[in-house]
BALOBA-1460 file (C-alpha; in Angstrom, 3 decimals):
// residues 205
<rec num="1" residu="x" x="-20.162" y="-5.846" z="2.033"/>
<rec num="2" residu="x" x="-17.514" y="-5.309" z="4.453"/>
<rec num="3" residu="x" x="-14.056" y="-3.353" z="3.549"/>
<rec num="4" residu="x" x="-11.778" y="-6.111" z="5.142"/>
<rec num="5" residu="x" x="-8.835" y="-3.470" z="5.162"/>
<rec num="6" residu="x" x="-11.354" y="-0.713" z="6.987"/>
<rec num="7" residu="x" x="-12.432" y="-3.671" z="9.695"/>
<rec num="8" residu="x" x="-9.263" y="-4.662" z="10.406"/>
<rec num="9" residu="x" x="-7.875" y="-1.321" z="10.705"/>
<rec num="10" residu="x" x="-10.838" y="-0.918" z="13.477"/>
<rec num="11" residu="x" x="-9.354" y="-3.943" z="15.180"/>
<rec num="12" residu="x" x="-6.112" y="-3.169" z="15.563"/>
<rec num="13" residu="x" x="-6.929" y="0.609" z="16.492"/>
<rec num="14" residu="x" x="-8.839" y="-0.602" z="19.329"/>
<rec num="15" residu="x" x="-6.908" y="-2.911" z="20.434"/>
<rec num="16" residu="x" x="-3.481" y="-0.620" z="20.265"/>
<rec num="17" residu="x" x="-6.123" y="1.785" z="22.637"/>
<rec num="18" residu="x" x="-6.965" y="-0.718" z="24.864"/>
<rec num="19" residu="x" x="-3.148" y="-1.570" z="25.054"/>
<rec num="20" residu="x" x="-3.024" y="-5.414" z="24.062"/>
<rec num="21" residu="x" x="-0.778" y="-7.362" z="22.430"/>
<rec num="22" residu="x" x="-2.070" y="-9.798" z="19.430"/>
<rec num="23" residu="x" x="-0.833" y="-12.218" z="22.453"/>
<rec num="24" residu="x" x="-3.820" y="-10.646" z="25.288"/>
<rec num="25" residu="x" x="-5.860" y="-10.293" z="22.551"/>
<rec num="26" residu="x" x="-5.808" y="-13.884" z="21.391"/>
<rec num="27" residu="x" x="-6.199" y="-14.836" z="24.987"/>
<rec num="28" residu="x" x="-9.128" y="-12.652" z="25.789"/>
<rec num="29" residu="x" x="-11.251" y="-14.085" z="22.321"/>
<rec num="30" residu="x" x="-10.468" y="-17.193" z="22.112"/>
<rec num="31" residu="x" x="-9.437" y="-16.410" z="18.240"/>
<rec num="32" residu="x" x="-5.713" y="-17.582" z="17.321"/>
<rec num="33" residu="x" x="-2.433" y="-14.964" z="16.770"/>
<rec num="34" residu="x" x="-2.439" y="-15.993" z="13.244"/>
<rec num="35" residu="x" x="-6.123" y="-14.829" z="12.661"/>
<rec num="36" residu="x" x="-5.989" y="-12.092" z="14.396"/>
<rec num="37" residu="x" x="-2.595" y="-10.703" z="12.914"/>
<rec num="38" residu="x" x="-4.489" y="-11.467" z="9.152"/>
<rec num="39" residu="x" x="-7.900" y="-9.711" z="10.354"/>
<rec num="40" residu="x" x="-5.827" y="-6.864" z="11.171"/>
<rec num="41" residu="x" x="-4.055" y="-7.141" z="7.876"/>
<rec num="42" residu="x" x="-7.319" y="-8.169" z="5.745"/>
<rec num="43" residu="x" x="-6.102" y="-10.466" z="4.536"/>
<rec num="44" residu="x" x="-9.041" y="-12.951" z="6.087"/>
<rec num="45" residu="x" x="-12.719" y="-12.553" z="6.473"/>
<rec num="46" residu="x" x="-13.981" y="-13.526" z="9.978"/>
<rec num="47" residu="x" x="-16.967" y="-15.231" z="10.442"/>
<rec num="48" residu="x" x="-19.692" y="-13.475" z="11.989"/>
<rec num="49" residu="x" x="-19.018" y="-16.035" z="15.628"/>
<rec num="50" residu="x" x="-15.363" y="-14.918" z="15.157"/>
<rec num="51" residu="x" x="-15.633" y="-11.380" z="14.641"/>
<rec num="52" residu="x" x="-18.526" y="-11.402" z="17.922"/>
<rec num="53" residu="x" x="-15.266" y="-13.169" z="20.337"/>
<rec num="54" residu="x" x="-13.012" y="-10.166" z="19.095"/>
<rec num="55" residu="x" x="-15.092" y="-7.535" z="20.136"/>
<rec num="56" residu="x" x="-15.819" y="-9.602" z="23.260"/>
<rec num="57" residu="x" x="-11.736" y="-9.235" z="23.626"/>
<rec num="58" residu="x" x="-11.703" y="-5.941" z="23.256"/>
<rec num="59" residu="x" x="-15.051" y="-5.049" z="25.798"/>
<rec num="60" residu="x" x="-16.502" y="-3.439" z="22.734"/>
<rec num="61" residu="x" x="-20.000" y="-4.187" z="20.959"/>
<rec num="62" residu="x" x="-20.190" y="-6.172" z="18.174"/>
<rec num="63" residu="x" x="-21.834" y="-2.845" z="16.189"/>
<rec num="64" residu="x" x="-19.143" y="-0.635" z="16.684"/>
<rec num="65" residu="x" x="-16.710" y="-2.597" z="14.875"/>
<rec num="66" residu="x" x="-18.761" y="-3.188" z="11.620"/>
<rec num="67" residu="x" x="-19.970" y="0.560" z="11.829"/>
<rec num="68" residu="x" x="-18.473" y="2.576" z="8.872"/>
<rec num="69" residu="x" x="-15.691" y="4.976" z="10.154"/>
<rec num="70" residu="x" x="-13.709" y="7.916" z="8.857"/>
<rec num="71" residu="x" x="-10.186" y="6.462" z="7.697"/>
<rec num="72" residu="x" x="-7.671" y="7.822" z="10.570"/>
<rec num="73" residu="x" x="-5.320" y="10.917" z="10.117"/>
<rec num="74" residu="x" x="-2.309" y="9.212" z="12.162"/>
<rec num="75" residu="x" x="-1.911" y="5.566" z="12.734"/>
<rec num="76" residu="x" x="0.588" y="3.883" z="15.621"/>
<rec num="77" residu="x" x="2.158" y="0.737" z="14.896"/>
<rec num="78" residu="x" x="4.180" y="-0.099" z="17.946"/>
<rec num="79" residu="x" x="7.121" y="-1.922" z="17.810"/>
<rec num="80" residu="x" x="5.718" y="-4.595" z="20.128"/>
<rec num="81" residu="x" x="2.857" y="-5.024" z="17.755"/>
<rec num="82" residu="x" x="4.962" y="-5.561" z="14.412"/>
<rec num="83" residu="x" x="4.121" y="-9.228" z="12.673"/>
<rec num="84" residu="x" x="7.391" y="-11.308" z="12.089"/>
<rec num="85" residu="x" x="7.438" y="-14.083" z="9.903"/>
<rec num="86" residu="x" x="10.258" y="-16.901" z="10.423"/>
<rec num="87" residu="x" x="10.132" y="-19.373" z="7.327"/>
<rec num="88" residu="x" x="11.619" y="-22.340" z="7.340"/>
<rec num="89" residu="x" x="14.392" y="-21.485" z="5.087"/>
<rec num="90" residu="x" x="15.739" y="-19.424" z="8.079"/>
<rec num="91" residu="x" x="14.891" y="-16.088" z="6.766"/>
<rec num="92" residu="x" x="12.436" y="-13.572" z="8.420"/>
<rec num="93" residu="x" x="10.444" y="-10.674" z="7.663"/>
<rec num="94" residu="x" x="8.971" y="-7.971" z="10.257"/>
<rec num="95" residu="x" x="6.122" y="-5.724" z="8.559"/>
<rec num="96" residu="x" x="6.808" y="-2.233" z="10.304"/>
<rec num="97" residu="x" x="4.575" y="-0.251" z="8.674"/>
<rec num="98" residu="x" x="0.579" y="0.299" z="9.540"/>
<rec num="99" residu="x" x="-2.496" y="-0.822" z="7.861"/>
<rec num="100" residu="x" x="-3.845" y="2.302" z="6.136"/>
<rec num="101" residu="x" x="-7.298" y="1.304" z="4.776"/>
<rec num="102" residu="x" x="-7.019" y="1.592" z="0.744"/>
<rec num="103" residu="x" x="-3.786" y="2.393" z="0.782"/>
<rec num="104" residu="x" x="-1.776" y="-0.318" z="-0.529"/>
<rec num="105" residu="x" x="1.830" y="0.530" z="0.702"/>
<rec num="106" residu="x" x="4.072" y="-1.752" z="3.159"/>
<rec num="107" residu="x" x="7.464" y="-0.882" z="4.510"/>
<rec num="108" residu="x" x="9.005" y="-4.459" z="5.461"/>
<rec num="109" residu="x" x="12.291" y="-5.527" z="7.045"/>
<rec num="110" residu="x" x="13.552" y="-8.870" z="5.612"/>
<rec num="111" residu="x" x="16.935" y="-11.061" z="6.744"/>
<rec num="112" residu="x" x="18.247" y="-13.427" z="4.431"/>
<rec num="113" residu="x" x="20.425" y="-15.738" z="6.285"/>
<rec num="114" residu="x" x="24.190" y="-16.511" z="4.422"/>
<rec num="115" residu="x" x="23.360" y="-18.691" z="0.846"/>
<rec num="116" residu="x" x="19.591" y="-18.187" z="1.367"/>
<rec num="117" residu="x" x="17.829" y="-18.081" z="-2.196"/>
<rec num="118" residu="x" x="13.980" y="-18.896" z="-1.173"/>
<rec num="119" residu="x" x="11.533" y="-18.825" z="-4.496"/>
<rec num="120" residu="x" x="10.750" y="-16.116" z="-7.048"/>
<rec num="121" residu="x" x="7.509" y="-14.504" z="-6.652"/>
<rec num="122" residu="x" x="5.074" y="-14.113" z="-9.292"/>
<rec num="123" residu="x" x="4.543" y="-10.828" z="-10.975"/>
<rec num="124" residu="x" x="1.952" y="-8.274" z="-9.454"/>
<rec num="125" residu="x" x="-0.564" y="-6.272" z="-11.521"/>
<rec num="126" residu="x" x="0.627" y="-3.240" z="-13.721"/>
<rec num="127" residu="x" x="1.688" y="-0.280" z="-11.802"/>
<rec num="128" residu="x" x="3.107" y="-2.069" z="-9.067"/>
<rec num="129" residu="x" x="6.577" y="-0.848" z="-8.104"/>
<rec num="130" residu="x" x="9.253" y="-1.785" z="-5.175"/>
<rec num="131" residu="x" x="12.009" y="0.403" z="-3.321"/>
<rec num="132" residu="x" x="14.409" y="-1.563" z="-0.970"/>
<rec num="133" residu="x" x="17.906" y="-0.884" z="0.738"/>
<rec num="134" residu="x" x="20.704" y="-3.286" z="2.119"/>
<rec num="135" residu="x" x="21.413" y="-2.896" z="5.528"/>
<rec num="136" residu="x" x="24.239" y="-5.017" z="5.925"/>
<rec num="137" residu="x" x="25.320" y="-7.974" z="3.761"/>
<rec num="138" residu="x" x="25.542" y="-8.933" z="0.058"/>
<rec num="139" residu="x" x="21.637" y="-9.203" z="-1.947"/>
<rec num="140" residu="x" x="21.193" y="-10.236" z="-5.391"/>
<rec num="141" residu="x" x="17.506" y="-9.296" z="-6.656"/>
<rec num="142" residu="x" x="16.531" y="-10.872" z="-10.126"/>
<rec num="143" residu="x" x="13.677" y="-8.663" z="-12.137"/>
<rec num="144" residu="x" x="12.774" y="-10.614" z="-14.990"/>
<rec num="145" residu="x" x="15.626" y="-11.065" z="-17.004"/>
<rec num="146" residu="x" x="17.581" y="-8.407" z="-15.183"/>
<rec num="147" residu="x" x="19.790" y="-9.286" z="-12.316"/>
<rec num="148" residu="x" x="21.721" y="-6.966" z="-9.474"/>
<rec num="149" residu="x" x="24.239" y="-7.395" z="-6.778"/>
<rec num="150" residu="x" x="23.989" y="-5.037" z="-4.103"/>
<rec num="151" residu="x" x="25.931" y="-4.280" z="-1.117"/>
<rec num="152" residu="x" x="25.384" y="-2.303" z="2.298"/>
<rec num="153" residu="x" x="24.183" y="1.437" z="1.689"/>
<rec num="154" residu="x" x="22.994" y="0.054" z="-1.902"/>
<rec num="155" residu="x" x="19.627" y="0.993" z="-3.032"/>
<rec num="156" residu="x" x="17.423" y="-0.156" z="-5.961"/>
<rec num="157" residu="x" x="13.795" y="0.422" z="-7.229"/>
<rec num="158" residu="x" x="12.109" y="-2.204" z="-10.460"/>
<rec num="159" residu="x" x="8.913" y="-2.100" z="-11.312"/>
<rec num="160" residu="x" x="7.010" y="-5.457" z="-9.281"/>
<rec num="161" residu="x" x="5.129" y="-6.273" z="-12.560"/>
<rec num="162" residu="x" x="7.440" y="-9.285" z="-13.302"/>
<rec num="163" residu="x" x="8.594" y="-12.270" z="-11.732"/>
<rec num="164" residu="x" x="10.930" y="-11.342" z="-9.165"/>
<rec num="165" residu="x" x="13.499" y="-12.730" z="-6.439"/>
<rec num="166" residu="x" x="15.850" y="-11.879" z="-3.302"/>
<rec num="167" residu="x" x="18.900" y="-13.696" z="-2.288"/>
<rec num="168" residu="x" x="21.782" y="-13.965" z="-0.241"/>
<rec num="169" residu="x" x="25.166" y="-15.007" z="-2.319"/>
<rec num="170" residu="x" x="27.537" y="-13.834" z="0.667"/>
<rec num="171" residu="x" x="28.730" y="-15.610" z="3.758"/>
<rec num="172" residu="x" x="27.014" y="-13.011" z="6.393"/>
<rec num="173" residu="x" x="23.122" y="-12.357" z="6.857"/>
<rec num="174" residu="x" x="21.593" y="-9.882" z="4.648"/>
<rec num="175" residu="x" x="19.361" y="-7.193" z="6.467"/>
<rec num="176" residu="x" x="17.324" y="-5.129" z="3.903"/>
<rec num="177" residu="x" x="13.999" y="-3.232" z="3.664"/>
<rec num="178" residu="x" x="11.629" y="-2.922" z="1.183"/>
<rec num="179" residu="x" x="8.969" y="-0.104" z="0.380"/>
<rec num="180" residu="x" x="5.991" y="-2.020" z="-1.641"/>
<rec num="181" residu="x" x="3.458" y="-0.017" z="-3.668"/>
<rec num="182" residu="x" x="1.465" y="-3.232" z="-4.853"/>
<rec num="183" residu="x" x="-1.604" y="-2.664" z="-7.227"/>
<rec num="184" residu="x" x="-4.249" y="-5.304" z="-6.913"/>
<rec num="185" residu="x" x="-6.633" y="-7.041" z="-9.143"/>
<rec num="186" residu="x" x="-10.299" y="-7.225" z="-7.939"/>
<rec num="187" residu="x" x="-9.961" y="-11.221" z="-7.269"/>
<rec num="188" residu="x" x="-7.274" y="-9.626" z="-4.679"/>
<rec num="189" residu="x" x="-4.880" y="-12.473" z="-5.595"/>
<rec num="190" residu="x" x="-1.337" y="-11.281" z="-3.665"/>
<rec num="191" residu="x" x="-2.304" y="-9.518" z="-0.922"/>
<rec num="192" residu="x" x="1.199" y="-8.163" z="0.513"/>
<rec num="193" residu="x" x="0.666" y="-7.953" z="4.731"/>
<rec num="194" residu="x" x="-2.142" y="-6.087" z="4.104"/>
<rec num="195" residu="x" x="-0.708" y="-5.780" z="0.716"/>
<rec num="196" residu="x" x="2.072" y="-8.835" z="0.351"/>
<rec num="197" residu="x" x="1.838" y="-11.451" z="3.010"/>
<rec num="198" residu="x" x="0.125" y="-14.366" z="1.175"/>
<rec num="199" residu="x" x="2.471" y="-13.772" z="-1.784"/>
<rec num="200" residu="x" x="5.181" y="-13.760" z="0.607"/>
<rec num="201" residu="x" x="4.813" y="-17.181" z="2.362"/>
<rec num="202" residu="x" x="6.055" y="-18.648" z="-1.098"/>
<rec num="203" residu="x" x="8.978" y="-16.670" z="-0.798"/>
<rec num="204" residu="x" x="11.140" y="-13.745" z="0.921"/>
<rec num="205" residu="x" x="10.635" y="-10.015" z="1.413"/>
């Protein structure tokens, strides 16, 4: 069976070498941004007709993508290459950090806009914990029964193992980051980016 995180860390290392955007890349295969971006993530399986047009976009054999590899020392995520996610609440989420394969940490950058409160998510497995820092703005974040209010400079860490929320009480946009270390079941039910991002399109990060 393929490691979906391992392939799609193979994609986007080749295509960061070959110096495409998910934009050329998408272009050159055929295969859409959003498939791409969630291949890279691994989040999706490709088919095998899928997987054959993305090695045909990056000029590389089909072989070399499914071979096993050693996981890298040092990955690159370029800021050009960062997925952002604009919901149609009005808030937005870029993903800055890399995808690691097995490694189930995310650094994201989230903007609530002024009175944004999108839904709660749903609790992650045991052992799953969250870091964030405001930016700038006003964020409340609900853990459970436990509610905060924090300002700029602000930090907070709760364990992710309960249903929790983010949103913006003041009258300015909230800018704040998160650091996700997300422990997953073996149905892999929220997968956050690699880790979060089909949790996260019920709700904000």
């Amino acid at each position: 069976m393929v490691d979906l995180e391992q392939l799609g860390a193979r994609i986007q290392a080749a295509r960061t070498d070959f110096g495409l955007t998910l934009q050329q890349l998408a272009d050159r295969s055929a295969v859409s941004v959003s498939m791409l971006s969630a291949m890279e993530r691994g989040a999706k399986a490709p088919t095998i007709v899928v997987l054959a047009r993305v090695a045909v976009g990056l000029d590389l054999p089909l072989t070399e993508l499914l071979a096993e590899q050693e996981p890298p020392r040092m990955v690159i995520r370029r800021a050009a290459e960062q997925d952002v996610v604009h919901e149609a609440e009005g808030w937005s989420r870029a993903i800055l950090s890399p995808v690691v394969p097995g490694v189930n940490f995310e650094w994201i950058r989230s903007t609530l806009p002024a009175g944004c409160a999108p839904h709660p998510f749903d609790a992650y497995a045991p052992g799953s914990h969250e870091y964030l820092v405001v930016h700038s703005g006003t964020l409340r974040v609900t853990a459970g029964t436990q509610e905060v209010v924090l300002d700029a400079g602000d930090s907070l860490y709760f364990a992710a193992d309960v249903t929790h929320s983010y949103a913006n009480p003041g009258e300015q946009p909230c800018v704040y980051y998160v650091a996700a270390l997300i422990m997953r079941s073996r149905d892999r039910r929220a997968i956050p980016g690699a880790a979060t991002i089909q949790a996260r399109n019920n709700g904000a990060r």
